[in-house]
C-alpha positions in Angstrom: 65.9 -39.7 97.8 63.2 -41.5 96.1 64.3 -45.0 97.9 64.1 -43.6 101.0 60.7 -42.1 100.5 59.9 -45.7 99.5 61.4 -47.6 102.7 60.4 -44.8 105.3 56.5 -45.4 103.7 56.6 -49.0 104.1 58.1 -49.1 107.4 55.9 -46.4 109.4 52.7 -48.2 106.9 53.7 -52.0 108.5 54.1 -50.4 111.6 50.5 -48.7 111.7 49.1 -51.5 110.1 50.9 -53.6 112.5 49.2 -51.9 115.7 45.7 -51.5 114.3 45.7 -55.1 113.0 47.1 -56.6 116.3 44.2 -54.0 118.0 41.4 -55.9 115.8 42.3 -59.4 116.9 42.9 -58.6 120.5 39.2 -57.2 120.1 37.8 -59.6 118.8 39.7 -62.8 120.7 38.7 -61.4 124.0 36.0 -58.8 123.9 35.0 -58.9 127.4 38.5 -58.1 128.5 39.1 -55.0 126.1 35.7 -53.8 127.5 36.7 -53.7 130.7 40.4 -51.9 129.8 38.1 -49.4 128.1 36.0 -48.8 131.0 38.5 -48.7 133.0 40.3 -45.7 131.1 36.4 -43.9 131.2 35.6 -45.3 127.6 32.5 -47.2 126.8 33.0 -50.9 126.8 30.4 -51.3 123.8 32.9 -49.7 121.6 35.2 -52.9 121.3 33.0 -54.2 118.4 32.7 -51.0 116.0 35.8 -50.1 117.0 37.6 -53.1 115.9 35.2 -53.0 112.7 36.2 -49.8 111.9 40.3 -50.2 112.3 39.9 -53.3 109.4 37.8 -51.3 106.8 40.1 -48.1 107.4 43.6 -50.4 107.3 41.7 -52.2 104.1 40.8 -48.7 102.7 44.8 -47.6 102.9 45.9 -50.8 101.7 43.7 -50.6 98.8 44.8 -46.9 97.9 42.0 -46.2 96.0 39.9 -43.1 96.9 41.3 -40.5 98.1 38.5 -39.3 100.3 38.1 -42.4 102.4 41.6 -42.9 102.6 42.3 -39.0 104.3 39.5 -40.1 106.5 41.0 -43.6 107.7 44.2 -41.8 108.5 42.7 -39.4 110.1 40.6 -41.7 112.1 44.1 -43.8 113.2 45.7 -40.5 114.1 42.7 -39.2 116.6 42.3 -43.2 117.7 45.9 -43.0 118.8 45.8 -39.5 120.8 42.7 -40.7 122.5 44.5 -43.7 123.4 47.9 -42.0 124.5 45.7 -39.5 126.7 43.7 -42.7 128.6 46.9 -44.4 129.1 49.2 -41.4 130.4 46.1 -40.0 132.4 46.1 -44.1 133.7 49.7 -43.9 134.7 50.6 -45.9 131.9 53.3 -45.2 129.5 51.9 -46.3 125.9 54.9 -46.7 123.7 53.0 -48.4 120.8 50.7 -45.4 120.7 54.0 -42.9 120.1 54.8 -45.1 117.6 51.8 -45.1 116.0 51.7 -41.3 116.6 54.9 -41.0 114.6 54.2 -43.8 111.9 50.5 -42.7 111.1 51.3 -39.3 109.3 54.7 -40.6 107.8 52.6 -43.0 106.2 49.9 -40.0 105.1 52.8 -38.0 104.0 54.7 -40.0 102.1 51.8 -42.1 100.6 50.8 -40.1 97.7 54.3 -39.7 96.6 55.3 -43.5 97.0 52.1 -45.1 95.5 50.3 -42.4 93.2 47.6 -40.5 94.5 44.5 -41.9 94.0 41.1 -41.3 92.4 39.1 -38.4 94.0 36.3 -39.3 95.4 34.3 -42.4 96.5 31.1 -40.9 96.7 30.2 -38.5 93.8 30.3 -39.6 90.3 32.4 -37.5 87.4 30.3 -35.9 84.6 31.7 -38.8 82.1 30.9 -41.6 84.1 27.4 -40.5 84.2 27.0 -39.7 80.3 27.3 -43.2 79.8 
């Protein structure tokens, strides 16, 4: 059970690390063009840059598996990212098969990712009692 936990992780992880990394550089290569997809679907085409910002610090922040915190919220970020995308492209007539995907891979990877790595420290923001009696 325990190597299927392991392979089921890595595979939905690559696969949502996969579409939000291919998302940056498709930002970031062609700006213009992504603003105009995003106006198109009733988005703001300013968004291209903070967007694409914020998919590589929240991929980083998973990858690096470090607070727990940040990590619930970059998951959380990629899930409601990908619903907001599957909504502009079915409302465009589009059928968006690499946000289902991503829909499906982003909480296997939440899911399983405690169990398969360790769960991380707490919190990124506060300080514990004995790191402030030093």
């Amino acid at each position: 059970m325990r190597l299927i936990e392991n392979v089921t992780y890595w595979i939905a992880t690559a696969l949502m690390g996969a579409l939000m990394l291919f998302a940056v550089q498709m930002y970031l290569r062609n700006p213009g063009a992504i603003a105009g997809v995003f106006e198109s679907y009733s988005y703001p085409g300013y968004v291209v840059y903070p967007l694409a910002g914020a998919k590589a610090v929240a991929f980083l922040v998973i990858a690096l598996n470090r607070w727990r915190n940040l990590k619930d919220i970059a998951y959380g970020a990629f899930f409601i990212n990908l619903v907001m995308a599957t909504y502009a492209h079915i409302n465009a007539g589009e059928t968006p098969i690499h946000a289902y995907v991503g829909l499906i891979a982003v909480p296997l990877s939440y899911i399983l990712s405690n169990r398969v790595r360790g769960e991380p420290s707490p919190d990124a923001f506060l300080l514990r009692a004995r790191d402030v009696a030093r």
